[in-house]
C-alpha positions, 0 to 999 in steps of 0.5 A, a space after each residue: 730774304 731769309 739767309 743762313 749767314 749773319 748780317 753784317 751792319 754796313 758801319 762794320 765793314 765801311 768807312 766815311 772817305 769823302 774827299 773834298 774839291 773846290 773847282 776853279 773859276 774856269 775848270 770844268 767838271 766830269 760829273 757822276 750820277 747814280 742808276 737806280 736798281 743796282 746799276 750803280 755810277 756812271 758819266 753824267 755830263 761833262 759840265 762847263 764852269 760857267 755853268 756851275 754855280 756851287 763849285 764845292 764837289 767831291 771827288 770819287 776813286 775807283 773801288 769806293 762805295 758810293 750811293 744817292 742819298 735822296 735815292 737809296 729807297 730806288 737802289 741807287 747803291 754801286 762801286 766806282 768804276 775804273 774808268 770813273 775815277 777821279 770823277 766829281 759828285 755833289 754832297 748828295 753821293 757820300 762815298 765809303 772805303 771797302 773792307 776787303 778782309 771781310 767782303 768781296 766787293 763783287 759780293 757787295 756790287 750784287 747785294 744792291 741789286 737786290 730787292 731786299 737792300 732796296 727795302 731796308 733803304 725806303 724803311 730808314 729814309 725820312 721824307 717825301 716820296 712825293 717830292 723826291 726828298 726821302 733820304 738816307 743820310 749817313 748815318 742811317 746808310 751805316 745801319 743797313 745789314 747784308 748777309 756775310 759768309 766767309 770770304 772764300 764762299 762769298 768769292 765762290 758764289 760771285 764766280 758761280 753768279 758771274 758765269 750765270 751773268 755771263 750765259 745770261 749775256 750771250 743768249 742776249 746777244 744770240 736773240 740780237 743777232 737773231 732779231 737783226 738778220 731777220 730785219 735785214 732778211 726783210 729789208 732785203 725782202 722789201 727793197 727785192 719787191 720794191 725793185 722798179 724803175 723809179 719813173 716818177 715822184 710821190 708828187 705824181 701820187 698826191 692829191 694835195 701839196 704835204 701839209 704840217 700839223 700844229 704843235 699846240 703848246 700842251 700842259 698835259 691836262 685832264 681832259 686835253 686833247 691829244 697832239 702827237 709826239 715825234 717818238 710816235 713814228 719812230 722805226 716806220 712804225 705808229 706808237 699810239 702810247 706817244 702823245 701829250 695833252 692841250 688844253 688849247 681850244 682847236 679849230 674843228 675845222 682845222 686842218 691838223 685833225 687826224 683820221 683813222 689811215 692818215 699817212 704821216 712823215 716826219 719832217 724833222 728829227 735825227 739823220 737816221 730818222 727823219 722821212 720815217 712814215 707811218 699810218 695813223 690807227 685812229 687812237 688816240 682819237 681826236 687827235 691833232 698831228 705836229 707841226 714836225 710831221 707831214 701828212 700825205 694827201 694820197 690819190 686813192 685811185 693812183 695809189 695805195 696808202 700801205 704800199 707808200 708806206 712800204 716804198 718810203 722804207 725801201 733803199 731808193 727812198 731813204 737814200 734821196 731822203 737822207 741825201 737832201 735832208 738839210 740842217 745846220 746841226 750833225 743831230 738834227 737834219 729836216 725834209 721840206 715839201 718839196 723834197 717829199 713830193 721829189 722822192 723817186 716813185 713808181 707812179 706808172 705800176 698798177 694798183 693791183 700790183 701795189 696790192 700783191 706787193 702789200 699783200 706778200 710784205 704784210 705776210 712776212 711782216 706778220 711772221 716778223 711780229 711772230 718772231 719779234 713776239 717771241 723775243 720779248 718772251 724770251 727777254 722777258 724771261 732773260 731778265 727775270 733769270 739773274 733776279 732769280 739767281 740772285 734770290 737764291 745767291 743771298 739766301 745760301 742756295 747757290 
């Protein structure tokens, strides 16, 4: 990154200002980590004095200069927040007073999210990238170099970034806004077609009781079969890419191997998501399901499989479903097979128009994968827009 201005070593205009702290025997510790990519520190964990074994910390203010050691190649650079301060880190996030007389700290904040800063870092960390052991220690840190105009043209460029930044942010929120009121104008659309008399249960439907999978313990093998994961339904919808491997042999007869159309319901997850259903697509194939999923036995001749899918995300199904999922824990709620074969169901609606219903929700649903499509263009677009402004920030043609 060529620039017309001089590059300043950080050592000119930063100075070493760690601040020890020894935790008490019973004093827990609001602990700060560092994102990677110039999205600086944040709240890590709140974490118990019993659970800290070394209780020799650091405490960090607002406004400091702070990086990771062992990440500074992966830009894990930032400038403490407000709210952070007083906040404890380990000796792995050396802190630094800011000379303001010469850099602007907003100038300095957008500096580490770019690429360039990053470079230099992996040039000068030692180690192993492997092992997560390349690290820039201070010293080092103290010679990486940022480009520096006068102050007043540093603070007249952040505030040239800063509006971009801003535009950047309300075309985000008008593509969110676009994206929930078009599920909502489908999820409105669904429950309109899905508007019966609920005279019967899915029980009424099924041709076996729902049956789990098998949570074989897996290590990821080469070569391993694949078991599906929770997050591979998630949102009514099947995520192929969500699986992991055994090396376990598996009964071929077994009762957990998938086939291509299964229609699967998770049994145990978060309040929001459990009783969400999807059809499996055949890949990865063979495939085993979980112990936290139940497949559906459907009739075929009662029933289709996409219309179930579509009735257990319309409001009568999620509201019985969220109402009977048990659970100790607020996080964590679980559905029985008993519950599954209670849901409300119009068992007596003919097949044909369960297959006129399929047919109206899957065109709108084609048109909703349009428009959500097009989001991720426009997403991808958006955030490939500050990258490009800052380029050209750090190289004098803002």
């Amino acid at each position: 990154m060529s620039n017309p201005w001089p590059d300043l070593k950080f050592g000119s205009f930063l100075r070493p200002n760690s601040r020890s702290y020894t935790l008490g025997s019973d004093e827990d510790a609001n602990l700060v980590g560092m994102r990677w990519y110039g999205g600086g520190p944040f709240h890590r964990e709140l974490k118990a004095a019993m659970q800290i074994a070394k209780k020799s910390h650091f405490t960090i203010r607002s406004g400091d200069v702070i990086y990771n050691k062992l990440f500074a190649w992966k830009g894990s650079f930032g400038v403490v927040p407000p709210e952070l301060d007083g906040m404890l880190v380990s000796d792995k996030f050396p802190t630094y007073e800011l000379d303001r007389r010469q850099v602007d700290e907003s100038w300095l904040r957008y500096y580490f999210r770019c690429p360039a800063v990053w470079g230099q870092a992996r040039l000068m960390s030692t180690g192993s990238a492997a092992l997560s052991k390349l690290t820039l220690n201070p010293p080092k840190f103290l010679h990486l170099t940022l480009p520096t105009p006068p102050l007043a043209e540093q603070q007249r460029i952040v505030a040239r970034i800063d509006g971009l930044a801003s535009r950047i942010v309300d075309v985000r929120e008008i593509r969110q806004q676009a994206v929930e009121e078009a599920n909502a104008l489908f999820n409105v659309t669904l429950n309109r077609m899905c508007d019966f008399a609920a005279n019967g249960t899915l029980g009424d439907v099924l041709s076996a009781k729902p049956r789990n999978g098998w949570s074989a313990r897996c290590d990821n093998a080469d070569g391993g079969i694949p078991v599906l994961s929770l997050g591979a339904i998630t949102g009514f919808r099947y995520r192929s890419s969500e699986f992991k491997r055994t090396s376990l042999q598996a009964a071929e007869d077994g009762h957990f191997w998938l086939k291509s159309g299964d229609l699967l319901i998770t049994r145990s997850n978060t309040p929001q998501f459990v009783g969400h259903a999807a059809i499996y697509d055949g890949y990865p194939a063979p495939c085993i399901y979980p112990d936290l999923m139940m497949r559906l036995n459907l009739n075929d001749s009662s029933v289709e499989s996409k219309f179930v899918w579509y009735w257990l995300q319309s409001d009568t199904a999620r509201k019985f479903i969220e109402r009977k999922a048990k659970g100790t824990s607020p996080t964590m709620k679980k559905i029985t097979q008993g519950i599954v074969m209670e849901i409300p169901f119009p068992s007596s609606l003919s097949l044909s128009r369960q297959h006129q219903i399929v047919a109206d929700l899957d065109a709108l649903q084609a048109k909703m994968d349009e428009l959500k499509s097009l989001q991720v263009g426009t997403a991808d677009e958006l955030d490939a827009l500050l990258p490009s402004v800052l380029s050209k920030a750090f190289t004098g043609e803002l």
